[in-house]
N, C-alpha and C positions, 0 to 999 in steps of 0.2 A: 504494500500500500504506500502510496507517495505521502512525503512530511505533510504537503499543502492539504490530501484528504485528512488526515490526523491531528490536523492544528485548524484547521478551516484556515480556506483561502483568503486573503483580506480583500483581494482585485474585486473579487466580488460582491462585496461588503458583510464579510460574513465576521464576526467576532468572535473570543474565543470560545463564547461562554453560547454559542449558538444565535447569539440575537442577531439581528438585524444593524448593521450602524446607521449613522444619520450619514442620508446621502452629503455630498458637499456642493455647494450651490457653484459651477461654473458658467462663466458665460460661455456662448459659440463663442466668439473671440479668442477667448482665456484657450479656448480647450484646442482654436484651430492652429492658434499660436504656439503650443506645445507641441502638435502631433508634427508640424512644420517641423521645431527642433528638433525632435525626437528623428524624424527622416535625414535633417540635414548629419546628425549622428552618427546613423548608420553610413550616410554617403563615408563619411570622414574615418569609420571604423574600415570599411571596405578601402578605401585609397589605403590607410597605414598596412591594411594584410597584405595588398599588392605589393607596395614598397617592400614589403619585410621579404615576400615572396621573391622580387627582383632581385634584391639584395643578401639572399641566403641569409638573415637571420631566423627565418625557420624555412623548415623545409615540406612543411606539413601543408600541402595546396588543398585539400579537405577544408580544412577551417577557412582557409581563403575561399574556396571558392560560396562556401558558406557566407560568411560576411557579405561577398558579392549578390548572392544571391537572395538576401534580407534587406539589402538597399534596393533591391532592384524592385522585388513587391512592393517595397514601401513607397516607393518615389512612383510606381507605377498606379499605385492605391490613391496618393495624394494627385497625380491628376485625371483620375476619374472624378472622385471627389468635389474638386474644381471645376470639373467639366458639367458635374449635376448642382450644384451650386448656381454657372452661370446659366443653366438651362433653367433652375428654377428662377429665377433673377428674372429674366426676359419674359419666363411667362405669367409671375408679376406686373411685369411692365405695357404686359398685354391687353390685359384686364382694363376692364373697360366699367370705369364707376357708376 
């Protein structure tokens, strides 16, 4: 059984003691502004596994190509994201009062 089933997961707001936590008020802003950092992250994880790659400080291309492959969802995730965002936007701007 994994530690996170045996402790309850927090991601999901789960406590130790079984309750529920209080969710935390974020704005869209707050939260699109992270997920941005959180991507630009991995870009910058993935570039340093490359380098380490080019440059034989390790030799393990697994993890690299891992890292690569985790920036790649993400930054491909964030402009879907953006892309249904601008589409909701426009069809806002459609509407007709």
């Amino acid at each position: 059984m994994k530690s996170a089933e045996i402790e309850g997961d927090k991601s999901f707001g789960i406590s130790e003691l079984g309750q529920i936590a209080e969710p935390r008020n974020r704005s869209f802003s707050e939260m699109l502004s992270n997920s941005i950092l959180e991507v630009n992250n991995l870009q910058k994880e993935a570039d340093k596994a490359i380098q380490n790659l080019v440059t034989g400080k390790t030799k393990n291309i697994d993890e690299t190509m891992l890292a690569v492959e985790k920036a790649d969802i993400a930054f491909r995730s964030m402009t879907q994201i953006r892309s249904k965002v601008i589409e909701a936007y426009k069809e806002i701007m459609r509407m007709q009062l």
